[in-house]
MIDOSE-1310 file (N, C-alpha, C; in nm, 2 decimals, decimal comma, always signed):
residues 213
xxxx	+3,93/-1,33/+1,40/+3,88/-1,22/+1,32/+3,87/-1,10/+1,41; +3,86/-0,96/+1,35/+3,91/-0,86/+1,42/+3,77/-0,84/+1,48; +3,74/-0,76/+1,59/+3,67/-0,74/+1,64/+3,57/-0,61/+1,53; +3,62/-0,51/+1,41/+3,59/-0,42/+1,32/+3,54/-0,55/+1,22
xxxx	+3,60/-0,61/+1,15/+3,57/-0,66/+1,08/+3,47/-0,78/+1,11; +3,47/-0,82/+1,20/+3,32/-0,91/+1,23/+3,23/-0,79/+1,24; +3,23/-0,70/+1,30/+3,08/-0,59/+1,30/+3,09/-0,53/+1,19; +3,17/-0,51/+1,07/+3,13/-0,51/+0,91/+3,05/-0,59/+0,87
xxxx	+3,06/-0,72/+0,88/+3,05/-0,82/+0,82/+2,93/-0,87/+0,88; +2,88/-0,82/+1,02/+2,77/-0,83/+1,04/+2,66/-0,70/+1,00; +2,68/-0,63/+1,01/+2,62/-0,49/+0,96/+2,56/-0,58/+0,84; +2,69/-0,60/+0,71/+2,70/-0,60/+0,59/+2,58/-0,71/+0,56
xxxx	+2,56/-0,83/+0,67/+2,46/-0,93/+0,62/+2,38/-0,88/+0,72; +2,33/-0,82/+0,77/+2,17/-0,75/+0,81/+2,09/-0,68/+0,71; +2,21/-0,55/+0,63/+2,21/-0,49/+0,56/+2,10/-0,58/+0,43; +2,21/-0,72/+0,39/+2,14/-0,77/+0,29/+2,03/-0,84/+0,33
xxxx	+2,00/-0,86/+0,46/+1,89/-0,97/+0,49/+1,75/-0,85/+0,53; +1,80/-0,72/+0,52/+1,69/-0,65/+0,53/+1,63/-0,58/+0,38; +1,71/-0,58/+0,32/+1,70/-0,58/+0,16/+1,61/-0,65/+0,06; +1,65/-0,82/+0,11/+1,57/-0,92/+0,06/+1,43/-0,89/+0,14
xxxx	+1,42/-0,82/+0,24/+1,29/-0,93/+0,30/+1,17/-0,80/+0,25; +1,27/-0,66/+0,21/+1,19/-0,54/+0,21/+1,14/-0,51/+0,07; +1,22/-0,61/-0,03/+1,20/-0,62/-0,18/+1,09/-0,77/-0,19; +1,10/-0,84/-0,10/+0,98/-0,96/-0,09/+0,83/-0,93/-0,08
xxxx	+0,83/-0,83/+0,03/+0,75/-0,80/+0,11/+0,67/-0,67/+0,01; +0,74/-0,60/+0,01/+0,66/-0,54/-0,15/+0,64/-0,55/-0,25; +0,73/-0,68/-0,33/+0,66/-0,72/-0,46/+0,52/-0,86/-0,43; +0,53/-0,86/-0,30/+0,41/-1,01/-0,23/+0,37/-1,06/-0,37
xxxx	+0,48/-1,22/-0,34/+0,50/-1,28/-0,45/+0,36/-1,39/-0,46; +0,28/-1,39/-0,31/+0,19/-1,53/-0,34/+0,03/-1,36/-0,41; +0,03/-1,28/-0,38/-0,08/-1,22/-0,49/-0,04/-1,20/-0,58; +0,10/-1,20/-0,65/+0,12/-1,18/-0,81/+0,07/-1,32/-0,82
xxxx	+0,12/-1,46/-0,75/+0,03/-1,60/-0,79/-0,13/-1,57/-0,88; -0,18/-1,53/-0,78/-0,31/-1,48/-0,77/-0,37/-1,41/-0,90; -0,28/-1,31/-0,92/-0,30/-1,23/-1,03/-0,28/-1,28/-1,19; -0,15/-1,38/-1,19/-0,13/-1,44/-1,27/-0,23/-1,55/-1,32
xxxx	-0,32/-1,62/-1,23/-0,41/-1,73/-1,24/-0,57/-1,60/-1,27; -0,56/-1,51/-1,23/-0,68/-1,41/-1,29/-0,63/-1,37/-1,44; -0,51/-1,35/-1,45/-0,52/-1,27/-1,59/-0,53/-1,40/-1,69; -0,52/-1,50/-1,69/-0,49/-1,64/-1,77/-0,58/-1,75/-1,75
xxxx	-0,73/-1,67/-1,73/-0,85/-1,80/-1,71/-0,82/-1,90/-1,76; -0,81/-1,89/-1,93/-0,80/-2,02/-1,98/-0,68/-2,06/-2,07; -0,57/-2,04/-2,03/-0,48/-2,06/-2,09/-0,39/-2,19/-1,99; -0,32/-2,26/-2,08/-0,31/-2,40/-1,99/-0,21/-2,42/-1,93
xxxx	-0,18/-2,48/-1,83/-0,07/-2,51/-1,75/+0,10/-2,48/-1,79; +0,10/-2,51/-1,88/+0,24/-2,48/-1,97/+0,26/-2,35/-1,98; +0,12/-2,29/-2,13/+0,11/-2,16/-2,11/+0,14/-2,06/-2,00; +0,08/-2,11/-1,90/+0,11/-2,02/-1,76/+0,26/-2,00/-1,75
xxxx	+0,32/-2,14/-1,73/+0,42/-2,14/-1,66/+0,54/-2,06/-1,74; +0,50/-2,03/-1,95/+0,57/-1,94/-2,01/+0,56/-1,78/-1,94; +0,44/-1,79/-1,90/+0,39/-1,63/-1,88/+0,50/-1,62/-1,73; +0,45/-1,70/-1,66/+0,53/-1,64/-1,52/+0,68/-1,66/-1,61
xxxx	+0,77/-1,72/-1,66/+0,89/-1,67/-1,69/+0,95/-1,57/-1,72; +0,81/-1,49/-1,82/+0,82/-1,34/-1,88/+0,78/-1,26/-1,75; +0,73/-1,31/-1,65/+0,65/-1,17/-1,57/+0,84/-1,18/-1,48; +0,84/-1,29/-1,46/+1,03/-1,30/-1,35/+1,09/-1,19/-1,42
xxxx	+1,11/-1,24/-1,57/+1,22/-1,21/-1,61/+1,21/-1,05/-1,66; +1,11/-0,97/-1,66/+1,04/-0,85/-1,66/+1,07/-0,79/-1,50; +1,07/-0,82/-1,40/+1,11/-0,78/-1,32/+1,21/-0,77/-1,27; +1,27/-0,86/-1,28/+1,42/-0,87/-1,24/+1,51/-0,79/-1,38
xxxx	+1,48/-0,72/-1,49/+1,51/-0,67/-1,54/+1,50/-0,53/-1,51; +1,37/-0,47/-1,43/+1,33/-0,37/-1,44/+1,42/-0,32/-1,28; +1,42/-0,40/-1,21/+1,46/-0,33/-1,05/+1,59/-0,39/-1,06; +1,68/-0,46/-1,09/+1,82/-0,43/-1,12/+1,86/-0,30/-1,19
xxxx	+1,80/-0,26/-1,32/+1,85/-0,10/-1,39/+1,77/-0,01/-1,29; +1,67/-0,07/-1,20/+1,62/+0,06/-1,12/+1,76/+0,07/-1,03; +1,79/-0,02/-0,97/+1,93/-0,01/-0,88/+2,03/+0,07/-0,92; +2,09/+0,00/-1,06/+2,18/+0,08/-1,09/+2,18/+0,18/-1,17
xxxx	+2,05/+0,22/-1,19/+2,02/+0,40/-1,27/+2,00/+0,46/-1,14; +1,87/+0,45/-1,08/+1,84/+0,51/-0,99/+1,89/+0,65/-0,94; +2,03/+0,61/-0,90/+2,10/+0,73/-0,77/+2,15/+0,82/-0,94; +2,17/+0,75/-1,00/+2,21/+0,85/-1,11/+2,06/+0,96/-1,21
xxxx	+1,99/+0,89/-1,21/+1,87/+0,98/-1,25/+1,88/+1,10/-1,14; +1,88/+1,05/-0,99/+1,87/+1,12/-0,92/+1,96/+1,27/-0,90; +2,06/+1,21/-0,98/+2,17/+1,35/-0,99/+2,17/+1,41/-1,10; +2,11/+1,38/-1,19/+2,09/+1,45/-1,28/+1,95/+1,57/-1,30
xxxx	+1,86/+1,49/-1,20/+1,74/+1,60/-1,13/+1,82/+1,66/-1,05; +1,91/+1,63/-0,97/+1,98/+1,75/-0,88/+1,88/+1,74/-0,73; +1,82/+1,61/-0,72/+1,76/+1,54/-0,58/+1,87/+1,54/-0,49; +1,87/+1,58/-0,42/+1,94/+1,54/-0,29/+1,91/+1,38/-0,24
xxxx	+2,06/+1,34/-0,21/+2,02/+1,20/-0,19/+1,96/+1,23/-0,02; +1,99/+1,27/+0,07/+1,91/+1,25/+0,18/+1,78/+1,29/+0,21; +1,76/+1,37/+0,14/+1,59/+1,37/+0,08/+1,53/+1,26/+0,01; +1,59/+1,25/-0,05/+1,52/+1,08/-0,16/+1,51/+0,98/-0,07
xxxx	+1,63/+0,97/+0,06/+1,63/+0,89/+0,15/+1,45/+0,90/+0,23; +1,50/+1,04/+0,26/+1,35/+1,02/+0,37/+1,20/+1,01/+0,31; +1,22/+1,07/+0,14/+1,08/+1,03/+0,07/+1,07/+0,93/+0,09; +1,16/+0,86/+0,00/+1,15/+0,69/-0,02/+1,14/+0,63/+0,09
xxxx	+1,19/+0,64/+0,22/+1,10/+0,57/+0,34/+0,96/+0,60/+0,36; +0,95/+0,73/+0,38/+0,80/+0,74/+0,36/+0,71/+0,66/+0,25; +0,76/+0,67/+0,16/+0,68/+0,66/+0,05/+0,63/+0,47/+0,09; +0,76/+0,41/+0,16/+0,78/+0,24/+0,15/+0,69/+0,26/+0,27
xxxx	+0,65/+0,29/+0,36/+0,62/+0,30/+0,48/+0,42/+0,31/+0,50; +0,45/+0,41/+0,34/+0,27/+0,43/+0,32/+0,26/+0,32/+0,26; +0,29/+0,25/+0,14/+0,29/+0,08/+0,09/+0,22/+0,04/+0,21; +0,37/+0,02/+0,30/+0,28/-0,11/+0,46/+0,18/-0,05/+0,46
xxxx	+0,12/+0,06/+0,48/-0,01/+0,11/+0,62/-0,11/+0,06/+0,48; -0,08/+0,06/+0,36/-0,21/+0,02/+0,29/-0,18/-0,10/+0,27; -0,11/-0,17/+0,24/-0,11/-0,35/+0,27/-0,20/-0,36/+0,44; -0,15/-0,31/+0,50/-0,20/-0,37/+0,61/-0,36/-0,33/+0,65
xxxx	-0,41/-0,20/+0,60/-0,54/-0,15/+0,61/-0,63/-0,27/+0,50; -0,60/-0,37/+0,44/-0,66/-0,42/+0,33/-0,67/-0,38/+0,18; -0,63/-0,23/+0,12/-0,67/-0,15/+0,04/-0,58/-0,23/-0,10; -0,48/-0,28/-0,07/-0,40/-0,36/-0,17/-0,46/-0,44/-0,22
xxxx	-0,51/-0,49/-0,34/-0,58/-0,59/-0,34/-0,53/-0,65/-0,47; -0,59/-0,76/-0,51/-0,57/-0,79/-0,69/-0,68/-0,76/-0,73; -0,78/-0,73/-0,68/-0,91/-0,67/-0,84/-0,84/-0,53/-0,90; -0,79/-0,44/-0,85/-0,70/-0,31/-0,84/-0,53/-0,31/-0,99
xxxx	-0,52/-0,42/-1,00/-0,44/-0,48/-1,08/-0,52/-0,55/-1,22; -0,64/-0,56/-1,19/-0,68/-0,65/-1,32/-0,76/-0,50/-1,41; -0,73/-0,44/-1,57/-0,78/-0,32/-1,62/-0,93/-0,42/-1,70; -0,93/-0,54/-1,67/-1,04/-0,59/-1,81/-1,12/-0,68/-1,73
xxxx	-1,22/-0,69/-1,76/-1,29/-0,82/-1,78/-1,33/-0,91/-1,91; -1,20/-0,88/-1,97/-1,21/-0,99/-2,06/-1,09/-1,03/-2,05; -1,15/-1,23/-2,04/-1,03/-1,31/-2,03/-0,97/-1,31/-2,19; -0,98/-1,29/-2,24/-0,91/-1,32/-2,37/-0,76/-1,17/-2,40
xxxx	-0,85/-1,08/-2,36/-0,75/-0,95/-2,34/-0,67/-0,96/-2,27; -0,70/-0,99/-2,10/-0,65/-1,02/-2,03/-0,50/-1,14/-2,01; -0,56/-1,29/-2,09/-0,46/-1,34/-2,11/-0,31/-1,31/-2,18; -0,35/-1,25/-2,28/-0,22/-1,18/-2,36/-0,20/-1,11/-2,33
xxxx	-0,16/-1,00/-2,20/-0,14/-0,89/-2,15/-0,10/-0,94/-2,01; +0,03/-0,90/-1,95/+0,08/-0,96/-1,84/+0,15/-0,79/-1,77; +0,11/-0,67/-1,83/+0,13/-0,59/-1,79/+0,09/-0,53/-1,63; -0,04/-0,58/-1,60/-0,09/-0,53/-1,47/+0,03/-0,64/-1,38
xxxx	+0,02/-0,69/-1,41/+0,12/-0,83/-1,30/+0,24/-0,75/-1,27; +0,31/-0,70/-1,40/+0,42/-0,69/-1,39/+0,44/-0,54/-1,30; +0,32/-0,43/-1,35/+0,35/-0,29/-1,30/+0,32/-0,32/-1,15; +0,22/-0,42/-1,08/+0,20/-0,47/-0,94/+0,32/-0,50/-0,84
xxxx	+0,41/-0,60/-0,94/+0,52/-0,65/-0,85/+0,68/-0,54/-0,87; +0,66/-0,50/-1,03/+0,75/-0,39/-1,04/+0,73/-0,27/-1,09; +0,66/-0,19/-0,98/+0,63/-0,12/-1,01/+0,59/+0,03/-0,92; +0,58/+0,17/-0,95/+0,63/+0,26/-0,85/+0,69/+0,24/-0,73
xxxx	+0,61/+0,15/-0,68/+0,63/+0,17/-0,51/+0,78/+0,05/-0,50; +0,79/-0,09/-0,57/+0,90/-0,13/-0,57/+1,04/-0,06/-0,62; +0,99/-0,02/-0,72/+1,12/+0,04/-0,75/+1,14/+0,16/-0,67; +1,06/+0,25/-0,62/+1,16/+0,35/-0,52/+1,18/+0,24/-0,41
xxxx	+1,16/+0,15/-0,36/+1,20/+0,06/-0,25/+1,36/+0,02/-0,31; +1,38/+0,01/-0,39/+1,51/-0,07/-0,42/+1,58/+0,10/-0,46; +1,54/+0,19/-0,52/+1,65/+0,31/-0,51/+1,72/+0,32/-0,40; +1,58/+0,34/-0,28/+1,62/+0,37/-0,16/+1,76/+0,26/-0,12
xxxx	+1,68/+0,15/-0,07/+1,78/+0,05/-0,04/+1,91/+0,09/-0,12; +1,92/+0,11/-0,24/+2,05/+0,12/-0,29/+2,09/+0,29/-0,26; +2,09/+0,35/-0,24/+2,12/+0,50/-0,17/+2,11/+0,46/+0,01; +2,07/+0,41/+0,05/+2,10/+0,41/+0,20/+2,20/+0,31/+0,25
xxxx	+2,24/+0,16/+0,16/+2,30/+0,12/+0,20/+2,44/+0,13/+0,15; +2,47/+0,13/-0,02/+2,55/+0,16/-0,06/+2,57/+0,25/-0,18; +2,60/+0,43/-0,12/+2,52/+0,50/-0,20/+2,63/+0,56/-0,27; +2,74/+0,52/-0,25/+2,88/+0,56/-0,34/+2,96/+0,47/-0,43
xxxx	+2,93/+0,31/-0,46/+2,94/+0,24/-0,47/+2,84/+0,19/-0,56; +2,89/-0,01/-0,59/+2,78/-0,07/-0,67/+2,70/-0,12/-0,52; +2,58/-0,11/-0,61/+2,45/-0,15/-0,50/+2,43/-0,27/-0,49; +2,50/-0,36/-0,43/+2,53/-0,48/-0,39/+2,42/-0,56/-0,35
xxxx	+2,37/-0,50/-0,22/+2,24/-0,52/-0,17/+2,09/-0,50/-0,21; +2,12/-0,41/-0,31/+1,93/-0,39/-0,42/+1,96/-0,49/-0,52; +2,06/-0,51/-0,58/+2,08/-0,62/-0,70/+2,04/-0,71/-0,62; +2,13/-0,80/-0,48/+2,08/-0,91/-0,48/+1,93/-0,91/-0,43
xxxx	+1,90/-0,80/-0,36/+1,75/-0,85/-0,32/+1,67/-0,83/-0,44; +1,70/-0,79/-0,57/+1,63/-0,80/-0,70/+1,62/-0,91/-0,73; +1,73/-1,02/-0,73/+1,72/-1,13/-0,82/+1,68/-1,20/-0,71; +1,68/-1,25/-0,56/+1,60/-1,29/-0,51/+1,50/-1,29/-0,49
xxxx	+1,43/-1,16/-0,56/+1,28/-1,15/-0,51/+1,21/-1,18/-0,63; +1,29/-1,17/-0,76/+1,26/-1,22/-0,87/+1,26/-1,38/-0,90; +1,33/-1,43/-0,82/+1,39/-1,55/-0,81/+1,27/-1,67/-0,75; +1,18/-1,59/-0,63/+1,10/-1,63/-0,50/+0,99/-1,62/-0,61
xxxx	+0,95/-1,49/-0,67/+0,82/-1,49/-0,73/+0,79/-1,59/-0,85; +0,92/-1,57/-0,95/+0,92/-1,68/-1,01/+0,86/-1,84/-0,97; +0,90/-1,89/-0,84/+0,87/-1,99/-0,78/+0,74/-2,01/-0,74; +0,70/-1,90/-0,68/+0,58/-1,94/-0,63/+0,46/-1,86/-0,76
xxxx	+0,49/-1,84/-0,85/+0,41/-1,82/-1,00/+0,40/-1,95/-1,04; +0,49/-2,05/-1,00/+0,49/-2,18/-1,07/+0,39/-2,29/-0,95; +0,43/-2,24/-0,86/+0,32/-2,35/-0,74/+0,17/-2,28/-0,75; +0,18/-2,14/-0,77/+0,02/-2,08/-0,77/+0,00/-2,16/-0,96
xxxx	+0,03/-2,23/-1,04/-0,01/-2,29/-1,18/-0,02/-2,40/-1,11; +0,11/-2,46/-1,04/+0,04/-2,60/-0,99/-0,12/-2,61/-0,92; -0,12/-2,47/-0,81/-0,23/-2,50/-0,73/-0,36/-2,49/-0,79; -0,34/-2,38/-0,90/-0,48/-2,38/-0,98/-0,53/-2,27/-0,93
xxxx	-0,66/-2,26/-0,88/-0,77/-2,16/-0,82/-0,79/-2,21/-0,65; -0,68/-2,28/-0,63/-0,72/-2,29/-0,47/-0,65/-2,23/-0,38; -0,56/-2,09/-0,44/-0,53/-1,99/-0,39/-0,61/-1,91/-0,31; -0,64/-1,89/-0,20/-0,78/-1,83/-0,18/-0,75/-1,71/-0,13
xxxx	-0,85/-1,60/-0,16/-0,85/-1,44/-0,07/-0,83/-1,46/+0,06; -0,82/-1,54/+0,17/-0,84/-1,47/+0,23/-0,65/-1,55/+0,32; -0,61/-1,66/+0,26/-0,45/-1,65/+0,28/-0,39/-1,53/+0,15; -0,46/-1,48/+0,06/-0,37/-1,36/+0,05/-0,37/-1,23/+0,09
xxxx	-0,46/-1,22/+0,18/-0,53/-1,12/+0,26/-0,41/-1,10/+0,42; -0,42/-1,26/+0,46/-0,34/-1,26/+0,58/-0,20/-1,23/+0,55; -0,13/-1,29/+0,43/+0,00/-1,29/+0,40/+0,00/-1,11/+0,38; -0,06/-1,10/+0,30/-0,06/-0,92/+0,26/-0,01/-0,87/+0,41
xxxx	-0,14/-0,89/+0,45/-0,09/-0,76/+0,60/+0,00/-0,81/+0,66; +0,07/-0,95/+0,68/+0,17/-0,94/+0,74/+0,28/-0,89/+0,70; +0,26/-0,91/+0,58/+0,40/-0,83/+0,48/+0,37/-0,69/+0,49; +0,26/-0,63/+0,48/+0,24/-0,49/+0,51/+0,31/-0,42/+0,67
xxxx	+0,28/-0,48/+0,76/+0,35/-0,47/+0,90/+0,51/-0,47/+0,85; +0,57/-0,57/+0,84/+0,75/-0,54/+0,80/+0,75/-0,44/+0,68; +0,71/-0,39/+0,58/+0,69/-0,31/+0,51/+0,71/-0,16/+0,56; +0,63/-0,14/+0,65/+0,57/-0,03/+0,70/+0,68/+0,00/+0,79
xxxx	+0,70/-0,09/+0,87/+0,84/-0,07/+1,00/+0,97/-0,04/+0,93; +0,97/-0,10/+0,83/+1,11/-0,05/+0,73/+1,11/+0,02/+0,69; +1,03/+0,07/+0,69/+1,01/+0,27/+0,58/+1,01/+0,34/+0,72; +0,94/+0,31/+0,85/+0,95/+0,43/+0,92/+1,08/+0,41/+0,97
xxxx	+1,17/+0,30/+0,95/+1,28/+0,27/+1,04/+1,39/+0,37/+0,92; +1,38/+0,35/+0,78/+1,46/+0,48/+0,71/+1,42/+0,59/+0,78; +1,31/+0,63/+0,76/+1,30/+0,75/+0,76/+1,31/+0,88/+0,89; +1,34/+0,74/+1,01/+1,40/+0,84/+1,15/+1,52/+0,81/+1,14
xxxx	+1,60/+0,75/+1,09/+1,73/+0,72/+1,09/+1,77/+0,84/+0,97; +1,75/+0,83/+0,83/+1,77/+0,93/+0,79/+1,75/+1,05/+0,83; +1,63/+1,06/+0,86/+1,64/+1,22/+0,95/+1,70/+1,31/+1,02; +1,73/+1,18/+1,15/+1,85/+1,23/+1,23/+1,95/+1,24/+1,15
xxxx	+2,02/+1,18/+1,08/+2,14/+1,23/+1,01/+2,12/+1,34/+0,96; +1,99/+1,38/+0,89/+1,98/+1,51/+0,81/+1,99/+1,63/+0,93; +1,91/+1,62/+1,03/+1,90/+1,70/+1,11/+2,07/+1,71/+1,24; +2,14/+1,66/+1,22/+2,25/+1,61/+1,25/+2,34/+1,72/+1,21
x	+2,36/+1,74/+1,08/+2,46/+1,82/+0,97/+2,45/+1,97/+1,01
């Protein structure tokens, strides 16, 4: 193999393995668990496991058309994509520092204290996992990695991350309520730490480019 085309090809799978981990790490699939078992006190096992189908299939609907609208909304405001670059790190970058300060939480996600409202309403779950801060995370990703082209890399980390949450929506129904705060506390901030390093790693990298020109 050529010596160019193996460092494409490795570029090209870092590229996607930093994609996946940066769309994981901000939709933190074990507190939508969490969230899903708060919004659905008494709704039964089955039930749940309809609802997490709709919360997947709600997300992975919403951050694939964020992928591939995105860069185009953006030209139609007349955004500069290397600006959107360095917001959108920023923006992914302030996510981590509040994942990792604790400030993220699921009470923040729940609008009711009534279970009965709460059960038939799967909207907090959904705007949690897809929602502002994910989807400029997947713009970005799709403007920094492949910004003239189809967004290869935000699709698949869409349907993988939709894919993961899905899964673990169905082990947090198996587990019940023995999810506890304070493994979603530890997982948060560690996902906030890679979060946070990803956004400031756009955002010096784009810079210099901008400041480069």
């Amino acid at each position: 193999m050529p010596m160019e085309l193996q460092t494409t090809s490795d570029l090209s799978l870092h590229q996607m393995v930093q994609a996946i981990v940066t769309v994981l790490a901000v939709i933190n699939p074990v507190v939508c668990g969490s969230i899903l078992l708060t919004l659905t006190p008494k709704l039964a096992p089955a039930q749940r496991r309809r609802k997490a189908v709709r919360v997947a299939l709600s997300i992975l609907i919403i951050l694939i058309a964020s992928a591939l609208i995105g860069l185009r909304v953006l030209s139609v405001f007349g955004i500069s994509l290397d600006v959107f670059r360095i917001v959108g790190g920023m923006i992914i970058a302030y996510m981590g520092f509040d994942m990792l300060s604790g400030r993220q939480t699921v009470g923040q996600a729940t609008p009711t204290d009534d279970d009965a409202a709460a059960s038939n309403s799967l909207a907090p779950l959904i705007m949690f996992a897809a929602g502002p801060g994910t989807i400029t995370a997947v713009v970005t990703l799709a403007a920094v990695h492949t910004p003239d082209g189809l967004p290869v890399t935000a699709i698949v980390a869409a349907v993988v991350g939709a894919g993961v949450t899905f899964a673990v929506l169905l082990l947090a129904v198996g587990m019940g309520s023995r999810l506890g705060h304070g493994t979603q506390a530890m997982i948060t901030r560690s996902m906030g730490l890679i979060v946070a390093s990803m956004g400031m790693q756009f955002v010096l990298t784009d810079l210099k480019a901008f400041l480069s020109l």
